[in-house]
C-alpha positions as CSV (number, residue, x, y, z in Angstrom):
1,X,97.2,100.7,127.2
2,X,99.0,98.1,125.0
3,X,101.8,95.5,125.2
4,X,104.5,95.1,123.3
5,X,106.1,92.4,121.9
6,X,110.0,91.8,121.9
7,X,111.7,88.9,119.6
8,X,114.9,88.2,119.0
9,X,117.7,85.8,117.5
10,X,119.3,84.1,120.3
11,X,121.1,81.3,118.2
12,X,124.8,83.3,119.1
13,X,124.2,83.3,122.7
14,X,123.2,79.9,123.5
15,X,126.3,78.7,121.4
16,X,128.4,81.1,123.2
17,X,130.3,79.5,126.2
18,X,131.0,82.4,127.4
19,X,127.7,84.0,127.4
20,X,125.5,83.8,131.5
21,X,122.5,85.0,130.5
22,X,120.4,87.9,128.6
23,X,119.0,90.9,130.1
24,X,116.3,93.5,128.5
25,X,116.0,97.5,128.5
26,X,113.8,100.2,128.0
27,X,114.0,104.3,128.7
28,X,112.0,106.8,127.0
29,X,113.1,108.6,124.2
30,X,115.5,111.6,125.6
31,X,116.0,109.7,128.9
32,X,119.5,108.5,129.6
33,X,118.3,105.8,132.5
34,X,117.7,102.3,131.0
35,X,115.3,100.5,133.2
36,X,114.9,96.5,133.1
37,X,111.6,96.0,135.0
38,X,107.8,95.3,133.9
39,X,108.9,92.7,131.3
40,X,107.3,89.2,131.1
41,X,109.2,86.9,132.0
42,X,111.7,89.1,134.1
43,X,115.3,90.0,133.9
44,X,117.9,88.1,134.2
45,X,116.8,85.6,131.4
46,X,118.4,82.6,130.3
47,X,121.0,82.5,127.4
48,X,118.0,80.3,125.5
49,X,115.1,83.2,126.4
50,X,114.3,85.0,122.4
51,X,110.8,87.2,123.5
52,X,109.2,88.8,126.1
53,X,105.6,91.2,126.4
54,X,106.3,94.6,127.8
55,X,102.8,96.1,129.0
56,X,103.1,100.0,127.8
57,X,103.4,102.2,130.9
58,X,101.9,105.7,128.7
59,X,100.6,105.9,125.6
60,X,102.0,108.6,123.1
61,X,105.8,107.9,124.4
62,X,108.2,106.5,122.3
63,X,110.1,104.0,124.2
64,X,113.7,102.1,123.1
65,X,114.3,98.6,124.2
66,X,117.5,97.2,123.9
67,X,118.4,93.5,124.8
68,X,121.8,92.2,126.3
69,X,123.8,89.3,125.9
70,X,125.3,89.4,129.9
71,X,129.1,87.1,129.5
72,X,131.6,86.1,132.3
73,X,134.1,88.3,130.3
74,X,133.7,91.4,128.6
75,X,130.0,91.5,128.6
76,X,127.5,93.0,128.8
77,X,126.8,93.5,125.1
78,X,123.9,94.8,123.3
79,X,121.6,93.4,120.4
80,X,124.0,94.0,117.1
81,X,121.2,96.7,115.0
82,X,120.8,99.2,118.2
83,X,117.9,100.6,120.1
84,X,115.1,99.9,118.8
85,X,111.8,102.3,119.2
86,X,108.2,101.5,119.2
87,X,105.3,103.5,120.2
88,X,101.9,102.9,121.4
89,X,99.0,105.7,120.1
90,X,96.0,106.5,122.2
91,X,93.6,109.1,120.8
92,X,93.7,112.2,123.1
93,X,90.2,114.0,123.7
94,X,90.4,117.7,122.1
95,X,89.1,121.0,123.6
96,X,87.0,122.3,120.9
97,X,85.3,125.9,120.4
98,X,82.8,127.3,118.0
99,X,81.0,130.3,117.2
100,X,78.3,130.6,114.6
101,X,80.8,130.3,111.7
102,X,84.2,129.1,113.2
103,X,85.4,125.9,115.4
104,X,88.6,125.9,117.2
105,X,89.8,122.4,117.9
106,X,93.0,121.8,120.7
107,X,95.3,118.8,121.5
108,X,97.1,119.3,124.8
109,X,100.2,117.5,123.9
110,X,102.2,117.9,127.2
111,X,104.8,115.3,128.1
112,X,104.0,113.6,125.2
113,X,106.3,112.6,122.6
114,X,103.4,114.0,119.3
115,X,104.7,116.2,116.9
116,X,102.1,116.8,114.9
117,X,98.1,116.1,114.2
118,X,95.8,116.0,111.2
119,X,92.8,117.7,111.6
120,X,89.9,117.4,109.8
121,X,86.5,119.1,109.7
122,X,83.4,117.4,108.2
123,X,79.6,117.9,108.6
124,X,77.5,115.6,110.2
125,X,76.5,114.3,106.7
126,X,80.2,113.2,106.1
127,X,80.6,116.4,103.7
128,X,84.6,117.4,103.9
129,X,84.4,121.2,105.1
130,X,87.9,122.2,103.0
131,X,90.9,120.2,103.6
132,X,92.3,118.5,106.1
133,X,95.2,120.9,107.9
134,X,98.4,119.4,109.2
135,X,99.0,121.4,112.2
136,X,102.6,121.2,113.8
137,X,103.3,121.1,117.7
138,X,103.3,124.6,118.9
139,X,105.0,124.2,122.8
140,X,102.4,121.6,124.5
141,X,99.7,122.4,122.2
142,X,97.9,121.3,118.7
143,X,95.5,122.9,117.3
144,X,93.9,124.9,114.1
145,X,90.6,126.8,113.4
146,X,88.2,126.5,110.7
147,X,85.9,129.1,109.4
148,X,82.9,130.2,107.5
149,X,81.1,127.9,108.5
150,X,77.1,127.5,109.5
151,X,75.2,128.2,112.2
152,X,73.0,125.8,114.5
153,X,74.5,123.2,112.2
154,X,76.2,120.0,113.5
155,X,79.4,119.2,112.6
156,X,82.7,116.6,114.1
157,X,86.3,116.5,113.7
158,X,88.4,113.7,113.4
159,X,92.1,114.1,114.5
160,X,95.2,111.9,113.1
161,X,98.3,111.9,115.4
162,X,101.9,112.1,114.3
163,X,105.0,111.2,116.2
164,X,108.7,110.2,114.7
165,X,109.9,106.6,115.5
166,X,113.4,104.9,114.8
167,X,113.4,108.5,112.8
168,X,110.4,107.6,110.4
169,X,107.3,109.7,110.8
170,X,104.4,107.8,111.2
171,X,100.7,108.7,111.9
172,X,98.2,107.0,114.7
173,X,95.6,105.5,111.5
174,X,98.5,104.1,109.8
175,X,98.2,99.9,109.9
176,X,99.5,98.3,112.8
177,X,99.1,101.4,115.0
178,X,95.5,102.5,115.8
179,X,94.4,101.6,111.6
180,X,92.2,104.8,112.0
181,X,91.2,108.2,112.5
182,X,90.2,109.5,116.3
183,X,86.4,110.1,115.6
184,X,83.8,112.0,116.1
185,X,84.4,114.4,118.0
186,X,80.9,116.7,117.3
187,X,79.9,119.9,118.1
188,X,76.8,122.2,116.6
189,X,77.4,125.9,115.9
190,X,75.9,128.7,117.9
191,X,72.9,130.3,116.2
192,X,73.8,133.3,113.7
193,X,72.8,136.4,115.6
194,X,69.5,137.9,115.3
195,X,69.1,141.4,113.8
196,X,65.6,142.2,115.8
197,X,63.7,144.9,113.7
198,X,62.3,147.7,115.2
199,X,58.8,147.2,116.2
200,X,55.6,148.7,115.9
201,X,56.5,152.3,114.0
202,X,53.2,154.5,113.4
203,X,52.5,157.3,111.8
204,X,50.7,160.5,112.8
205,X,49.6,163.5,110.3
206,X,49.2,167.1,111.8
207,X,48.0,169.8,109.5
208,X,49.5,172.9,108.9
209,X,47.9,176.3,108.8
């Protein structure tokens, strides 16, 4: 889990006369409750208060915080540029599948707020196995296959999360998210099948009259 942090400009309040005191929100993306509890320090703040740390109750949610200026009269109001979004990635184990020249690899995405992942496929000698596929949410799932591939041969995939935030796309390896791919994840191939030969044929002459 991480922690956010919240900063703001709180010049306007404190030289407000009528302003009492500052309070801070947060709901999930597509929730319509605001919430003002699990912030450090805690609601209500004083008018001079301009941060607080928010420890991140899920991963993979994109959460909106808003902070309020709380007046005697006609208050509260909220911070003047909106709701503001911020999500914390968390790599997600795959399911992954294989036969002797294919590998399956799925994300269960349920509840959580990722659109999309990219996949890639490499050998365990770091050799790209094609490119790398950009697989869209499908329902609660991710995922993609890759084929022609070898068997009894070791190989990992390495998955890149996606998710949309203050309506910018942005991926888990980007800087100042996770910085990286989620990696390895290995697997070998099952053994090509065997074509057994027949075994020991002989041969028998008979004459004829």
């Amino acid at each position: 889990m991480a922690q956010f942090t919240l900063e703001w400009d709180a010049t306007q309040v404190i030289t407000n006369p009528n302003a009492t005191g500052q309070r801070v929100l947060y709901k999930e993306v597509g929730n319509s409750t605001w919430l003002d509890t699990g912030f450090t320090p805690a609601n209500p703040l004083p008018t001079t208060a301009n941060t607080v740390q928010f420890p991140v109750p899920e991963d993979n949610i994109v959460y909106e915080f808003i902070v309020e200026a709380s007046c005697s009269v006609n208050g509260p109001t909220g911070n003047d540029n909106g709701p503001q979004e911020l999500i914390s990635f968390a790599c997600i184990t795959p399911t992954i599948t294989k036969t002797d020249i294919a590998s399956t690899i799925s994300l269960d995405v349920t509840d959580l707020d990722i659109t999309k992942a990219r996949l890639t496929l490499r050998t365990a000698a770091n050799v790209l196995v094609g490119p790398a596929v950009v697989a869209n949410r499908v329902g609660s799932t991710i995922s993609t296959t890759k084929t022609g591939l070898t068997g009894s041969t070791n190989y990992y995939w390495q998955v890149e999360l996606y998710a949309t935030v203050q309506n910018v796309e942005v991926k888990s390896s980007d800087q100042g998210y996770l910085g990286m791919a989620c990696s390895p994840y290995p697997f070998t191939t099952d053994a090509p099948p065997v074509c057994d030969p027949i075994t020991a044929v002989t041969l028998t002459s008979v004459e004829i009259p």
